[in-house]
C-alpha positions in Angstrom: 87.1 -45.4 21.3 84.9 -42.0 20.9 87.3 -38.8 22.7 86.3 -36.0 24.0 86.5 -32.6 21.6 85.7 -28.7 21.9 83.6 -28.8 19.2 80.3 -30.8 19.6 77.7 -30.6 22.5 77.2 -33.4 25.3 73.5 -33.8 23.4 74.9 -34.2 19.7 77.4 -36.5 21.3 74.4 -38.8 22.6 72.0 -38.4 19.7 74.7 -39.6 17.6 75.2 -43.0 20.0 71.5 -43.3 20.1 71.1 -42.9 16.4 74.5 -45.0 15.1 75.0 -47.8 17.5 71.0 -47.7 18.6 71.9 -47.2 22.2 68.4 -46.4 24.6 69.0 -42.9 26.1 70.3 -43.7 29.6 73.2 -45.8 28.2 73.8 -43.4 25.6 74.0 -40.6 28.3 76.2 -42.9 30.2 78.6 -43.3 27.3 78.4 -39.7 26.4 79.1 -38.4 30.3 82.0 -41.0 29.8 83.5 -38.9 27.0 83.0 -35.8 28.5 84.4 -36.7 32.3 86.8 -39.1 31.1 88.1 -38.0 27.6 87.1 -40.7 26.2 84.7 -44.2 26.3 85.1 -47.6 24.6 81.7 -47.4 22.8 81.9 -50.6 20.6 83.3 -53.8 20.6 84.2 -56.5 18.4 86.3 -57.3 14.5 88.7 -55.2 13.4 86.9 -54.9 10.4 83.3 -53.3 12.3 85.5 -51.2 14.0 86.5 -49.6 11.4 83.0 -49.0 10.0 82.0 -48.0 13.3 85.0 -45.6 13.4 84.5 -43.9 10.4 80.9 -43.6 11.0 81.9 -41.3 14.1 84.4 -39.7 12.0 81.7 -39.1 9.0 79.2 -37.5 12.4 82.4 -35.0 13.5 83.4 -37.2 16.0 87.2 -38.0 17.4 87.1 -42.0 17.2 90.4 -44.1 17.2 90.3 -48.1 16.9 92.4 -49.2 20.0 93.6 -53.2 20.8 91.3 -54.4 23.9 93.0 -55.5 26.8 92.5 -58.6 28.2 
């Protein structure tokens, strides 16, 4: 889960989905619009064990990401 923060701009915010999770640039808008309309957007999926990878990835990029349980 990426959240929303005052501190990077709606175009890091994609560059970093595009360049981390390889996202094309419409869904990576999408995703990014997510975090900024929503507060936040479920950008990966999967083991606990990625998750955290992925999670300290965003955190490593400036990003707010928390690993959250999926619901069913």
């Amino acid at each position: 889960m990426v959240h929303n923060d005052p501190v990077n701009l709606m175009s890091y915010v994609q560059w970093v989905f595009e360049s981390y999770f390889g996202m094309d640039v419409a869904t990576a808008r999408r995703y990014m619009l997510q975090v900024h309309n929503n507060g936040r957007a479920v950008v990966a999926r999967g083991q606990r064990e990625q998750m955290e990878t992925d999670a300290q990835a965003m955190h490593s990029y400036g990003l707010w990401a928390t690993i959250e349980p999926s619901t069913p």
